[in-house]
N, C-alpha and C positions, 0 to 999 in steps of 0.2 A: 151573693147569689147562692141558690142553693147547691148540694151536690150534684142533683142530681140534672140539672139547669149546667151544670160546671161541663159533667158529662159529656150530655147533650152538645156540648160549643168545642167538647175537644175531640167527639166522635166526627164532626163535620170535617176539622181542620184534619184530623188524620186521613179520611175518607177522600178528603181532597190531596195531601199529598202526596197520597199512593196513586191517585190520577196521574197527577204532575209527572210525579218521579217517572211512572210508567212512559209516559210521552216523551219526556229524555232522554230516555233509554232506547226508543223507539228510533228517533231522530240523528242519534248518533251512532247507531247502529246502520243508518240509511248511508250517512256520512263516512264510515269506514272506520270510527272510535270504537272497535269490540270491546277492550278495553274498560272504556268509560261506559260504553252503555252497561255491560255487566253490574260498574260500582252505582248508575242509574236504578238497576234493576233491582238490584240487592235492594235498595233503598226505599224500594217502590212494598217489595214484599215486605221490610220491617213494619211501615208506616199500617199494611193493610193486617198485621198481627196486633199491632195495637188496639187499631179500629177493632178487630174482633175482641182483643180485651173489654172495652170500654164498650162496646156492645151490651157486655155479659152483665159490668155494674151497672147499667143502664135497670138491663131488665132485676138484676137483682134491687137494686130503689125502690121500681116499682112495685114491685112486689111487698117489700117493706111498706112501704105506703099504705098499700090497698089494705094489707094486714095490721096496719095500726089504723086504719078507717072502721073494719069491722069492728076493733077489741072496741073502739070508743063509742059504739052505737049502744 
């Protein structure tokens, strides 16, 4: 697969488990785990800095791409 395909599969899973994480945190917060929801929370916000990393080479690939589409016309 390529990079940028690679990306693409690991921008989804991150994106998804800053969802998650967020909802656990939510839930056991409801439940009275301050505690846990916090190590939820934290968890929630690493996952969605990733995401924004993986964002970023996303659009950097592309860009690559487009730029070796014009040199080769």
């Amino acid at each position: 697969m390529a990079t940028s395909e690679n990306a693409k599969e690991a921008f989804a899973g991150e994106s998804q488990a800053n969802r998650k994480y967020l909802a656990f945190s939510e839930k056991a917060a409801e439940e009275g785990f301050k505690g846990v929801a916090t190590l939820f929370k934290a968890a929630s916000e690493a996952e969605a800095i990733h995401a924004k990393k993986l964002l970023k080479v996303l659009q950097r690939t592309r860009n690559v791409r487009f730029s070796s589409s014009l040199c080769s016309s």
